[in-house]
C-alpha positions in Angstrom: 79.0 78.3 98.9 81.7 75.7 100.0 84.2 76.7 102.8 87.6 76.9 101.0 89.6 78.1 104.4 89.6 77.4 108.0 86.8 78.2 110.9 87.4 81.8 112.4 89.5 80.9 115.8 87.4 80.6 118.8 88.1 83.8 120.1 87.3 86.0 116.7 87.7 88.9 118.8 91.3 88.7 119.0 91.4 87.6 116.0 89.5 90.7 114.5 92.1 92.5 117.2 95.2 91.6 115.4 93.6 91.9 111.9 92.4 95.8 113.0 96.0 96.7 112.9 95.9 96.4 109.4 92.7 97.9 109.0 93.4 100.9 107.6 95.8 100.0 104.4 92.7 97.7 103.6 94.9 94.5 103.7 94.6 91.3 102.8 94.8 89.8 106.3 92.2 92.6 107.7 89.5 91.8 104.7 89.9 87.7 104.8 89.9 87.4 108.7 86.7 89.7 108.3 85.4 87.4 105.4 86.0 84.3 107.8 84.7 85.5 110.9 81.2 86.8 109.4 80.5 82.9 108.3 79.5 82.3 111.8 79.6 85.6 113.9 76.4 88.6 112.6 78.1 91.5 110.7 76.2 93.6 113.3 78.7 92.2 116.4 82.0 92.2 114.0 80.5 96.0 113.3 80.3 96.8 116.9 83.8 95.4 117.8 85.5 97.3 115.0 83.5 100.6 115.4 82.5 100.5 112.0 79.2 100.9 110.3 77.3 97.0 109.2 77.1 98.0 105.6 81.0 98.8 105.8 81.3 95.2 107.4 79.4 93.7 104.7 82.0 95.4 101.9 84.7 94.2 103.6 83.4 90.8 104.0 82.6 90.7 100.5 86.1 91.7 99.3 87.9 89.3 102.1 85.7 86.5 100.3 86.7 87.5 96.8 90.5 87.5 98.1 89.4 83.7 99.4 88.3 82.4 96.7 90.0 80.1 94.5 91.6 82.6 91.8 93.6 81.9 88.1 91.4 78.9 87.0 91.9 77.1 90.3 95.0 78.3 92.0 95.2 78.8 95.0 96.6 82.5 95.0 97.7 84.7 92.0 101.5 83.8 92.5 103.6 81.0 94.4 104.4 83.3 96.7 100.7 84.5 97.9 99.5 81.0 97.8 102.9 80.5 100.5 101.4 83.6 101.9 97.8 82.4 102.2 99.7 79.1 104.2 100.8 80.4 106.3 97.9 82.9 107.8 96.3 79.2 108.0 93.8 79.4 105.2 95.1 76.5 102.9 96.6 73.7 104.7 100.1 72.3 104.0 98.5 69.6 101.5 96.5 72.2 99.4 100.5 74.7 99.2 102.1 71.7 98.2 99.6 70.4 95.6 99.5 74.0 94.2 103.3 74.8 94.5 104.3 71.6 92.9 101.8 71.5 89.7 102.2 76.1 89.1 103.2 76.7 85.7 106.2 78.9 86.6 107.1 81.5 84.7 110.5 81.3 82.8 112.8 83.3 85.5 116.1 85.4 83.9 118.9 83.9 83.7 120.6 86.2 82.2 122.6 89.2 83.3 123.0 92.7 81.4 127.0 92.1 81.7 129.8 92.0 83.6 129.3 94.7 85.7 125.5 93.5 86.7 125.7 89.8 88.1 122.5 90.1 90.0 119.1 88.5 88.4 116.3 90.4 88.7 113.4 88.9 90.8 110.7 87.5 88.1 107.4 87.2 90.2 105.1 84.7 88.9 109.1 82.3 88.3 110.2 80.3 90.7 111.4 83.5 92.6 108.5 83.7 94.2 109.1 80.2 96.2 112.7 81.0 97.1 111.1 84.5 98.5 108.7 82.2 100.1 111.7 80.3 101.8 113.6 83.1 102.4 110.7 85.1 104.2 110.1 81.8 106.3 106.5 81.5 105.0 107.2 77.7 103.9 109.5 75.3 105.2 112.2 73.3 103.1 110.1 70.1 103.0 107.3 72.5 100.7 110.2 74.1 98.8 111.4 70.8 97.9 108.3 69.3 96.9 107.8 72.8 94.6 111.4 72.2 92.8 110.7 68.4 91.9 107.3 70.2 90.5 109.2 71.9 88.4 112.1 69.4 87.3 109.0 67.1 86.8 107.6 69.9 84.6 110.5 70.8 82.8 111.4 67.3 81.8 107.6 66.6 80.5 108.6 70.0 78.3 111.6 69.0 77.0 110.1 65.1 75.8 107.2 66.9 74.2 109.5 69.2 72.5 111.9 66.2 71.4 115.0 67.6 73.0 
Protein backbone atom coordinates (compact mmCIF):
# COMPACT_ATOMS: atom_id res chain seq x y z
CA UNK A 1 0.00 0.00 0.00
CA UNK A 2 1.74 3.41 -0.84
CA UNK A 3 1.59 6.24 1.77
CA UNK A 4 -0.54 8.97 0.17
CA UNK A 5 -0.38 11.40 3.49
CA UNK A 6 2.10 12.48 5.92
CA UNK A 7 3.94 10.31 8.98
CA UNK A 8 1.80 10.52 12.25
CA UNK A 9 3.60 13.50 14.32
CA UNK A 10 6.10 12.34 16.73
CA UNK A 11 4.09 12.57 19.62
CA UNK A 12 0.87 10.51 18.22
CA UNK A 13 -0.42 10.74 21.59
CA UNK A 14 -1.32 14.26 21.37
CA UNK A 15 -2.15 13.88 18.24
CA UNK A 16 -4.74 10.94 19.02
CA UNK A 17 -5.52 13.68 22.07
CA UNK A 18 -6.78 16.36 19.81
CA UNK A 19 -8.38 13.87 17.26
CA UNK A 20 -10.45 12.20 20.53
CA UNK A 21 -12.40 15.38 20.77
CA UNK A 22 -14.04 14.40 17.75
CA UNK A 23 -14.34 11.03 18.58
CA UNK A 24 -17.63 10.63 19.08
CA UNK A 25 -19.42 12.32 15.84
CA UNK A 26 -17.09 9.71 14.04
CA UNK A 27 -15.19 12.56 12.11
CA UNK A 28 -13.13 12.74 9.56
CA UNK A 29 -10.17 14.07 11.43
CA UNK A 30 -10.75 11.41 14.41
CA UNK A 31 -10.79 8.25 11.76
CA UNK A 32 -7.68 9.66 9.40
CA UNK A 33 -5.37 10.65 12.31
CA UNK A 34 -6.33 7.03 13.60
CA UNK A 35 -5.66 5.61 10.06
CA UNK A 36 -2.19 7.43 10.13
CA UNK A 37 -1.03 6.78 13.44
CA UNK A 38 -1.64 2.75 13.25
CA UNK A 39 0.98 2.70 10.16
CA UNK A 40 3.61 2.80 12.66
CA UNK A 41 2.12 2.64 16.26
CA UNK A 42 0.18 -1.35 17.18
CA UNK A 43 -3.68 -0.89 17.25
CA UNK A 44 -3.23 -2.51 20.70
CA UNK A 45 -1.37 0.93 22.24
CA UNK A 46 -3.72 3.42 20.07
CA UNK A 47 -6.54 1.00 21.84
CA UNK A 48 -5.22 1.58 25.23
CA UNK A 49 -4.75 5.43 24.90
CA UNK A 50 -8.29 5.89 23.57
CA UNK A 51 -10.00 3.29 26.00
CA UNK A 52 -11.40 1.56 23.21
CA UNK A 53 -11.56 -2.07 22.33
CA UNK A 54 -8.46 -3.22 19.33
CA UNK A 55 -11.14 -4.60 17.06
CA UNK A 56 -12.90 -1.02 17.38
CA UNK A 57 -9.35 0.49 16.49
CA UNK A 58 -9.02 -1.64 13.61
CA UNK A 59 -12.63 -0.29 12.14
CA UNK A 60 -11.67 2.93 12.61
CA UNK A 61 -8.42 2.58 11.12
CA UNK A 62 -9.94 1.02 8.27
CA UNK A 63 -12.51 3.79 7.61
CA UNK A 64 -9.79 6.69 8.31
CA UNK A 65 -7.80 4.75 5.34
CA UNK A 66 -10.76 4.69 3.05
CA UNK A 67 -11.32 8.59 3.84
CA UNK A 68 -7.32 8.66 2.70
CA UNK A 69 -7.41 7.23 -0.13
CA UNK A 70 -7.35 8.84 -3.32
CA UNK A 71 -11.26 9.10 -4.25
CA UNK A 72 -13.33 10.18 -7.74
CA UNK A 73 -10.87 8.57 -10.28
CA UNK A 74 -7.93 10.24 -8.67
CA UNK A 75 -8.90 13.29 -6.82
CA UNK A 76 -7.78 14.12 -4.09
CA UNK A 77 -11.10 14.61 -2.05
CA UNK A 78 -14.79 14.39 -3.27
CA UNK A 79 -15.05 18.35 -3.68
CA UNK A 80 -12.55 21.41 -3.92
CA UNK A 81 -13.41 22.22 -0.81
CA UNK A 82 -12.46 18.71 1.12
CA UNK A 83 -9.43 18.43 -0.91
CA UNK A 84 -8.69 22.39 0.77
CA UNK A 85 -9.85 20.63 3.84
CA UNK A 86 -7.54 17.60 3.59
CA UNK A 87 -4.51 20.61 3.16
CA UNK A 88 -4.81 21.91 5.57
CA UNK A 89 -4.99 18.97 8.36
CA UNK A 90 -1.46 18.37 6.51
CA UNK A 91 -2.33 15.24 4.54
CA UNK A 92 -1.72 16.56 0.95
CA UNK A 93 0.95 19.02 0.57
CA UNK A 94 0.53 22.43 -1.07
CA UNK A 95 1.78 20.91 -4.50
CA UNK A 96 -0.74 17.97 -4.54
CA UNK A 97 -4.09 21.07 -3.51
CA UNK A 98 -2.77 23.06 -6.19
CA UNK A 99 -2.38 20.26 -8.89
CA UNK A 100 -5.88 19.04 -7.92
CA UNK A 101 -7.59 22.58 -7.52
CA UNK A 102 -6.26 23.82 -10.71
CA UNK A 103 -7.09 20.68 -13.15
CA UNK A 104 -11.14 19.90 -10.93
CA UNK A 105 -13.66 19.79 -13.44
CA UNK A 106 -16.00 22.37 -11.66
CA UNK A 107 -19.27 22.17 -11.70
CA UNK A 108 -21.23 24.95 -13.61
CA UNK A 109 -22.17 27.35 -10.47
CA UNK A 110 -25.72 29.58 -10.78
CA UNK A 111 -25.52 32.48 -12.04
CA UNK A 112 -28.72 33.19 -11.99
CA UNK A 113 -31.13 34.65 -9.51
CA UNK A 114 -34.96 33.83 -9.06
CA UNK A 115 -35.67 37.81 -9.45
CA UNK A 116 -35.49 40.92 -8.21
CA UNK A 117 -36.32 40.37 -4.89
CA UNK A 118 -33.56 37.34 -4.46
CA UNK A 119 -30.03 38.61 -5.56
CA UNK A 120 -28.15 36.05 -3.56
CA UNK A 121 -26.66 32.83 -5.56
CA UNK A 122 -27.10 29.78 -4.00
CA UNK A 123 -23.86 27.98 -2.90
CA UNK A 124 -23.31 25.09 -5.81
CA UNK A 125 -20.91 22.52 -4.00
CA UNK A 126 -18.90 20.61 -6.37
CA UNK A 127 -18.57 24.74 -8.52
CA UNK A 128 -16.17 26.87 -7.88
CA UNK A 129 -17.99 27.77 -4.55
CA UNK A 130 -16.36 25.36 -2.87
CA UNK A 131 -12.74 27.19 -3.32
CA UNK A 132 -14.06 30.62 -2.42
CA UNK A 133 -15.54 28.74 0.80
CA UNK A 134 -12.06 27.38 1.00
CA UNK A 135 -10.73 31.00 0.97
CA UNK A 136 -13.20 32.39 3.02
CA UNK A 137 -12.79 29.64 5.83
CA UNK A 138 -8.97 30.30 5.61
CA UNK A 139 -8.23 26.72 4.68
CA UNK A 140 -6.09 27.88 1.49
CA UNK A 141 -4.21 30.93 1.00
CA UNK A 142 -4.75 33.45 -2.04
CA UNK A 143 -1.58 32.09 -3.93
CA UNK A 144 -3.77 28.34 -4.12
CA UNK A 145 -6.94 30.27 -4.91
CA UNK A 146 -5.24 31.89 -7.67
CA UNK A 147 -3.67 29.04 -9.09
CA UNK A 148 -7.46 27.28 -8.95
CA UNK A 149 -9.11 30.33 -10.93
CA UNK A 150 -6.41 30.26 -13.81
CA UNK A 151 -7.42 26.35 -13.74
CA UNK A 152 -10.52 27.19 -14.50
CA UNK A 153 -10.09 30.23 -17.08
CA UNK A 154 -7.57 27.66 -18.60
CA UNK A 155 -10.45 25.24 -18.68
CA UNK A 156 -13.12 27.31 -19.78
CA UNK A 157 -11.21 28.64 -22.72
CA UNK A 158 -10.15 24.94 -23.90
CA UNK A 159 -14.22 24.54 -23.72
CA UNK A 160 -15.16 27.28 -25.62
CA UNK A 161 -12.28 26.39 -28.77
CA UNK A 162 -13.53 22.89 -28.78
CA UNK A 163 -17.00 24.12 -28.96
CA UNK A 164 -16.05 26.78 -31.80
CA UNK A 165 -17.28 29.79 -29.90
Amino acid sequence: MTNIHTAPALDWRSELARARTHRDHGSEEFLTAVARIAESIPQTEIAVQLQASQPQVSRWAAKGRSLLELVDGGKLGRSPYHVAERYSRGEITRDQVIDALAHWEYVAGETTTRGLDDDLLNYVSGSFDDVEAALLDELIDGEIYAAALNGLKAQLMAARQTSGG
